[in-house]
C-alpha positions as MATLAB code, in Angstrom:
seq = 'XXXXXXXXXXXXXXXXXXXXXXXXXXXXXXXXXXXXXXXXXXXXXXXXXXXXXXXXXX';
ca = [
     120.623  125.356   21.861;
     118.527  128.659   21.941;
     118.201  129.373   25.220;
     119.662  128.104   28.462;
     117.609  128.774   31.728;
     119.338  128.221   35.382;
     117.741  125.631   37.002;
     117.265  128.060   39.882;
     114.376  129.690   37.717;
     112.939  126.344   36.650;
     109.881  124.993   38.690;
     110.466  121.323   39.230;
     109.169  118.892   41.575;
     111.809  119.108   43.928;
     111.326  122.734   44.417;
     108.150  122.366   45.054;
     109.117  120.168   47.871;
     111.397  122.284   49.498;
     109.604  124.952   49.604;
     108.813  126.114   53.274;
     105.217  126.752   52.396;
     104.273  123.445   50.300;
     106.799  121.344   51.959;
     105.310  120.024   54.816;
     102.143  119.233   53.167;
     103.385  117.687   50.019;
     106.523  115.732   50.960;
     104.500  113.408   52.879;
     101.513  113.290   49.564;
     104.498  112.854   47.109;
     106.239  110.146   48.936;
     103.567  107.965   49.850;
     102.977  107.366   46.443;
      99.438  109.563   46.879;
     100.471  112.372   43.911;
     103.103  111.671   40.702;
     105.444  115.164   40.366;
     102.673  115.821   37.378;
     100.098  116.480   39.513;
     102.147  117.764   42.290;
     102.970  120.386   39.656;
      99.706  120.637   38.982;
      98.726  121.358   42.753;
     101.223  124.077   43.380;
     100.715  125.789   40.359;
      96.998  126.076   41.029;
      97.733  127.010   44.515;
     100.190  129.794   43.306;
      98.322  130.995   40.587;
      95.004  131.816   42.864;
      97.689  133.708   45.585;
      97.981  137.762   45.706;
     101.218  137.593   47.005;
     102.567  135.037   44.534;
     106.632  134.801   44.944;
     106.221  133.097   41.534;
     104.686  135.991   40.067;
     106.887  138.558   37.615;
];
């Protein structure tokens, strides 16, 4: 192992979904089968890479 990361720092699907931003639009997306946790992924990281104010950002 070279490196362990806390899963704290990790952006995963479930993160993304409870988020209090995201959350409320892409709970109901992800469990109705409309997005996989690729693109959901894919969605928020778009979405976060376009903000200012990016919590995400270093």
């Amino acid at each position: 192992v070279l490196l362990v990361v806390p899963l704290d720092l990790a952006i995963t699907p479930m993160r993304v979904l409870q988020d209090p931003i995201y959350s409320a639009k892409c709970r109901p997306l992800f469990e109705e089968g409309d997005v996989d946790d690729r693109f959901l992924m894919m969605l928020f990281l778009t979405v976060e890479h376009a903000m200012k104010n990016s919590s995400w950002k270093p």
